[in-house]
C-alpha positions in Angstrom: 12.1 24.0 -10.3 11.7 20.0 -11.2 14.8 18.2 -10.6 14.8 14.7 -12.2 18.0 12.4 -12.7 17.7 9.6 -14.9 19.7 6.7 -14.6 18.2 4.5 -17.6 16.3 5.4 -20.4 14.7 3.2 -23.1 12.2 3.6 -25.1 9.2 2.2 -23.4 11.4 2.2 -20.0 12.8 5.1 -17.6 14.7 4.7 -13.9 16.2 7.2 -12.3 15.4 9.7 -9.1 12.9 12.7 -8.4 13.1 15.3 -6.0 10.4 16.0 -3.4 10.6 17.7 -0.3 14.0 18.4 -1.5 15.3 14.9 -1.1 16.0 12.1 -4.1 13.3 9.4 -4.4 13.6 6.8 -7.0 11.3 5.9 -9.6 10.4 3.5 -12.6 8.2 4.2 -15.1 7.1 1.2 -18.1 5.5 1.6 -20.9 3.4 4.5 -23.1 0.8 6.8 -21.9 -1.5 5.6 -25.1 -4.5 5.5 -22.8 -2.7 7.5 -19.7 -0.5 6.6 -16.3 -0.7 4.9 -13.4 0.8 5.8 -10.2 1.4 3.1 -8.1 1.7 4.0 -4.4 3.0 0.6 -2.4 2.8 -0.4 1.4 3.6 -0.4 4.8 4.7 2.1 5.6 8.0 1.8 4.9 8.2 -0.7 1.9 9.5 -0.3 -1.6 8.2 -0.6 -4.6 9.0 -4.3 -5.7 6.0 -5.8 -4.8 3.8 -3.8 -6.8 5.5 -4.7 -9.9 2.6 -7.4 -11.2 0.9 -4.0 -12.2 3.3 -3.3 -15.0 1.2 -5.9 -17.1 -1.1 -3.1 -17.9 1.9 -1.2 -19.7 1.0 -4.1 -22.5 -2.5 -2.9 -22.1 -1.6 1.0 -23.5 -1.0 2.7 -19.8 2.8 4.4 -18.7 2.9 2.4 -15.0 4.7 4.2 -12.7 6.4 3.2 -9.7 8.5 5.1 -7.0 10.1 4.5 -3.2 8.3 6.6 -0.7 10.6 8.6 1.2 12.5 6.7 4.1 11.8 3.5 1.6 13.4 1.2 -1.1 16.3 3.5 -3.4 14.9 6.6 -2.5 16.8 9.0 0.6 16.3 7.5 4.3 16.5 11.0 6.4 16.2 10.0 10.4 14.0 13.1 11.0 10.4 11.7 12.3 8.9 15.2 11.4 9.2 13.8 7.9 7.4 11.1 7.9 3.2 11.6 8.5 0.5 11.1 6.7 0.3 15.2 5.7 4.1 14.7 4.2 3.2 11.8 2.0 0.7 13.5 0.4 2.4 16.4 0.0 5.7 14.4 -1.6 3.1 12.2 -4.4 1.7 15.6 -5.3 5.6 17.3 -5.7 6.0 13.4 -7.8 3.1 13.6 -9.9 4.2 17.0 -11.0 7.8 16.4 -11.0 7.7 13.8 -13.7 5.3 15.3 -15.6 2.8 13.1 -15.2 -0.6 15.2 -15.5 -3.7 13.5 -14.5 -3.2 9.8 -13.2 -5.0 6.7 -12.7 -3.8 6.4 -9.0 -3.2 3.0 -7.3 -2.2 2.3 -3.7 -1.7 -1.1 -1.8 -1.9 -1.6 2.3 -0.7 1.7 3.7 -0.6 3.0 -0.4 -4.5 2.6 -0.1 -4.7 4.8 3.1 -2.2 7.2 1.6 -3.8 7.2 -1.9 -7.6 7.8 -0.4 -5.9 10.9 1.9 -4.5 12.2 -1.3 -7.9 11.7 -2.9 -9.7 13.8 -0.5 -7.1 17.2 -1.6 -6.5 16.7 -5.1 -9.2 15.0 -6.5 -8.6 17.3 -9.6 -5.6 15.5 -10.6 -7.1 12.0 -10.7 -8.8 10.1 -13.6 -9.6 7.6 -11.5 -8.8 6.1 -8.1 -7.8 2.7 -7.4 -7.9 1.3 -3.3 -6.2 -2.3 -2.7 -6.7 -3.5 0.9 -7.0 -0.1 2.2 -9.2 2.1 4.6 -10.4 5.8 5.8 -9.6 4.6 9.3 -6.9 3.5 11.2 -8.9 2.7 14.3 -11.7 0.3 12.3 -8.7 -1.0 10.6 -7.4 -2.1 14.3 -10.3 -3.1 16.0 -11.0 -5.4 12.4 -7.4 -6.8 12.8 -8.4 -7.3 16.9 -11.2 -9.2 16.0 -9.0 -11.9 13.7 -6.3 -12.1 16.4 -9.0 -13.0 18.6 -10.5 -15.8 16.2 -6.8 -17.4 16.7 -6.3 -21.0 18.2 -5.7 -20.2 22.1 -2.2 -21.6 22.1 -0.9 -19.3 19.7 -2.4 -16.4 21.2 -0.7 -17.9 24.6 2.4 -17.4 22.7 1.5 -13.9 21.0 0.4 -12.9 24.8 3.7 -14.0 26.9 6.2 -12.0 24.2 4.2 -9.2 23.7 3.9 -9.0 28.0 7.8 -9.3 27.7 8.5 -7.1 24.9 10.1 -9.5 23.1 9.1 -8.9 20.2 12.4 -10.3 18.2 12.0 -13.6 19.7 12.1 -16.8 17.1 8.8 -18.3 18.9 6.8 -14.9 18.5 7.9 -14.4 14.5 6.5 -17.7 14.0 3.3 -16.9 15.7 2.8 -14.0 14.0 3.4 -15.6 10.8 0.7 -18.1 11.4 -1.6 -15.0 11.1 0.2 -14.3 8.1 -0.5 -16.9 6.1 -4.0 -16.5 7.2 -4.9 -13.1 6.4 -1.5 -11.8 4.4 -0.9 -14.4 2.0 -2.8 -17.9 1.2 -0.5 -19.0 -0.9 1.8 -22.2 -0.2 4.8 -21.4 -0.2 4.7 -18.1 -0.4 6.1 -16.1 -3.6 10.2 -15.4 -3.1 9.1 -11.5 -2.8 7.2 -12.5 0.0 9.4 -13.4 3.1 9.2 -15.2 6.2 8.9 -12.7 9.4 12.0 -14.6 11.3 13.9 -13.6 7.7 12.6 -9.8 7.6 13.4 -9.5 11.0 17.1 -11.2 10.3 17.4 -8.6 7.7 16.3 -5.1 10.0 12.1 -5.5 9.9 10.1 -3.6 10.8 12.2 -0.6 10.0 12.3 3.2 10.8 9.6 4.2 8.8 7.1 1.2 10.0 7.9 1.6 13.6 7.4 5.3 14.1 4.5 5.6 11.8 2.2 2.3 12.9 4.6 -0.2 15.4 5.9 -3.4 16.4 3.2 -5.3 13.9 -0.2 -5.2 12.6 -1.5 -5.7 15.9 0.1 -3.4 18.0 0.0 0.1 16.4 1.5 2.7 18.5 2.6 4.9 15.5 1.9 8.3 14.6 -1.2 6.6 11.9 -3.1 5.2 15.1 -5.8 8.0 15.1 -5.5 9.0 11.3 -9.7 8.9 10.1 -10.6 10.7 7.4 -14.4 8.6 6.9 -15.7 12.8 6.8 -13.7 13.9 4.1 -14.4 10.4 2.0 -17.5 12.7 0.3 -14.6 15.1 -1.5 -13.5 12.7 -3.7 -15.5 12.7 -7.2 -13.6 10.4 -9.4 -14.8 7.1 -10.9 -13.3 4.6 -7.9 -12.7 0.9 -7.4 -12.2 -0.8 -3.7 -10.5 -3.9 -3.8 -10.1 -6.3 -0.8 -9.6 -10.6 -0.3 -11.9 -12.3 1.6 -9.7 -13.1 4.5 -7.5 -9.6 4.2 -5.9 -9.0 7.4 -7.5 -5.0 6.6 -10.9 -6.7 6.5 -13.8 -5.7 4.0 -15.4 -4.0 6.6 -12.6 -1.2 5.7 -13.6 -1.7 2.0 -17.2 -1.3 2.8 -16.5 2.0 5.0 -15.1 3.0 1.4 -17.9 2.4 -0.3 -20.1 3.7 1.9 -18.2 7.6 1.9 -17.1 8.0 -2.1 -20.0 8.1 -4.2 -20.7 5.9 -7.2 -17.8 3.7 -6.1 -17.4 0.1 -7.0 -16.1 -2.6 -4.3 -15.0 -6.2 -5.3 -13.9 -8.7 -2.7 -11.6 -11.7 -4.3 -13.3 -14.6 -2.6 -9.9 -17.0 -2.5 -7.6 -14.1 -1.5 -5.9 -12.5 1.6 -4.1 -9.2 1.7 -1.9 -10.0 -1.5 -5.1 -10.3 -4.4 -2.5 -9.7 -7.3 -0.2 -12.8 -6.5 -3.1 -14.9 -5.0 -5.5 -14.7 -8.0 -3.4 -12.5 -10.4 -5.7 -13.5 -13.6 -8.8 -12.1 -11.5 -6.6 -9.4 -9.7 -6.3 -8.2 -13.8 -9.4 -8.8 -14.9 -11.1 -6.7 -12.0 -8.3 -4.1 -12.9 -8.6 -4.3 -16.5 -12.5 -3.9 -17.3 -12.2 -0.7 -14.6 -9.4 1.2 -16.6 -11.0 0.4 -19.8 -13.8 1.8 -18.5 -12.5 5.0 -16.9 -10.0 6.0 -19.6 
């Protein structure tokens, strides 16, 4: 049986929680399903919805967007159960989402760890998809690594002294290290300067509990060091089940590198891949009228 409790409803606008896997996640859904839905799945893992929200501008274009907090994430329950939280579970809880709201068949979007998840849900219910949408995401956890390797390596040699001393220690909290790591950041995360105010510095996130549950038990410490339950997740031989219409998305200096995006392109047939040539990880906040233009002409097209 669905359970749904609504918190606020307007018309064009609905908050309010969703069970799945018999616990509460939140969600926000904006606008009218004139020319269908869009299920946004965000990063991580273990992040929230709130920086997906730039996606809502297609509500003005005729789509419902939808938005929810993965379990362990945002509003939405935080069990401390590790069995919970895998790849397999994710899947399984979008699926109990889609269905709980009532959503039908969606144009699905995922971000960062949303773009692994979205592609593994892809591979199992294709069916339920108009369309498939993969922002800075990838098949593979292992090319994702060796990719992100390969940038750490290109770093100037004092900072990866200081990356290389903590890490030995396991100091991973240290003031010195945050800042180190956020030099990649601002690399291959977000090119922007300063950063937008839902973007934080590392020495803040950290100040306020980062990583988290969720991002330490499913990938690590940080990008670079992934020791999670996601490090061997590949699923390049099951890329040939999905049959929807498909766009990959990726910037130019993405800290999950086009290679990731090309690996796509190569497994789903008939998929499209654009690379924003002036972006990093964060496309939709570093060239948002591009990021919706990309977006735009591809749901237009597949709706």
């Amino acid at each position: 049986m669905t359970e749904t409790y609504t918190v606020v409803s307007v018309p064009g606008y609905t908050e309010g929680y969703v069970k799945a896997r018999g616990y509460w996640l939140f969600y926000k859904s904006i606008g009218q399903p004139r020319k269908g839905t869009i299920l946004c799945l965000h990063g991580g893992p273990g992040g929230s919805h709130d920086s997906l929200l730039p996606m809502a501008r297609f509500s003005e274009e005729g789509f419902r967007v939808v938005f929810y907090d993965q379990l362990g994430c945002g509003r939405s329950d935080h069990p401390l159960n590790p069995g919970l939280y895998s790849v397999e579970g994710y899947v399984q809880e979008l699926e109990e989402v889609r269905t709980g709201l009532g959503l039908g068949k969606v144009h699905l979007y995922g971000h960062s760890w949303g773009g692994f998840l979205d592609t593994a849900y892809a591979t199992e219910y294709s069916l339920n998809l108009s369309a498939l949408m993969i922002s800075s995401g990838s098949c593979s956890t292992p090319l994702c690594v060796s990719e992100m390797r390969r940038l750490r390596s290109e770093l100037p040699k004092e900072t990866l002294k200081v990356l290389d001393r903590y890490e030995d220690d396991g100091d991973f909290a240290n003031d010195e290290y945050l800042r180190a790591m956020e030099e990649v950041y601002r690399r291959h995360l977000c090119r922007l300067d300063p950063w937008p105010p839902m973007l934080r510095s590392l020495v803040e996130q950290k100040r306020q509990g980062f990583p988290g549950y969720v991002y330490k038990l499913m990938w690590g410490e940080n990008e670079f060091l992934p020791t999670g339950s996601l490090r061997y997740w590949d699923v390049t031989p099951d890329l040939a089940r999905i049959e929807v219409p498909t766009l990959i998305t990726c910037g130019r200096y993405d800290e999950v590198t086009p290679k990731n995006s090309e690996a796509l392109q190569r497994g789903i047939k008939g998929s499209k891949m654009v690379v924003f040539e002036r972006s990093s990880h964060t496309s939709r906040y570093e060239e948002p009228e591009r990021h919706a233009e990309v977006y735009g002409q591809f749901l237009s097209a597949t709706s």
